[in-house]
C-alpha positions in Angstrom: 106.6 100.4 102.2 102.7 100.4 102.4 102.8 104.3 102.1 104.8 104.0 99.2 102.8 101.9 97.6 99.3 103.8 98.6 101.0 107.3 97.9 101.8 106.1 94.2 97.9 105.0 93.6 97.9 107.7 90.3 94.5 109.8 91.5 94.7 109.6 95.4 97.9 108.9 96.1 99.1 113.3 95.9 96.4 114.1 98.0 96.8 111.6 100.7 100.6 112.2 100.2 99.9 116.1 100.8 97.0 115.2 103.5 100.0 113.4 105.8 103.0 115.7 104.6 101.1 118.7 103.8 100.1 122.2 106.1 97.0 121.7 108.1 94.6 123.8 105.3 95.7 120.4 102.9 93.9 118.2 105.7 90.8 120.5 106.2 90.6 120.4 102.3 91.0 116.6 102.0 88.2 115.7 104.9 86.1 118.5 103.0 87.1 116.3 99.7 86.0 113.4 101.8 82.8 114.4 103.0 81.5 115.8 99.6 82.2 112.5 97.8 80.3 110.8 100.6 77.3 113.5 99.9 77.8 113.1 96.2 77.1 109.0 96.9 74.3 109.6 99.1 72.5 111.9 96.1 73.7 109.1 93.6 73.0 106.0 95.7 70.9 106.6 98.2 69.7 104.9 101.4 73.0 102.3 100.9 75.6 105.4 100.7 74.4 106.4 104.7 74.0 103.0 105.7 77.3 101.5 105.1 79.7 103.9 106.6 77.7 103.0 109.4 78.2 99.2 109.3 81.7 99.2 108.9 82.2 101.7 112.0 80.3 99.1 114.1 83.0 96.4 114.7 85.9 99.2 115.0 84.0 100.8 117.9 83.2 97.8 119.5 86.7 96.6 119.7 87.5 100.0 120.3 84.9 99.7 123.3 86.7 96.4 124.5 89.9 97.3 124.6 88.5 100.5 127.0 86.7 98.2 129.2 89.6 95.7 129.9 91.7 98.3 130.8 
């Protein structure tokens, strides 16, 4: 159901739709769409654009790192 919902979202919802359906050159082209808006931000934002990404990976690979550790 949350799928549905996320695949109907009218500008992203087709390409994730064809990024988890589609042929494996659909999910090259979507992490290459990916990685040029997060360049585009950088150019347009700045400092903030690298910074955050970065921030919001921190707590995902430290429970990632605890959930490793306790076995």
């Amino acid at each position: 159901m949350l799928a549905r919902m996320v695949f109907s979202v009218p500008v992203f919802g087709w390409m994730l739709r064809e990024a988890f359906t589609g042929p494996t050159t659909a999910k090259l082209l979507f992490i290459l769409n990916l990685v040029l808006v997060w360049i585009l931000a950088i150019a347009y934002f700045g400092y903030p654009a690298i910074i955050l990404p970065a921030l919001t990976a921190v707590p995902v690979i430290f429970t990632t790192l605890i959930v490793i550790t306790k076995g």
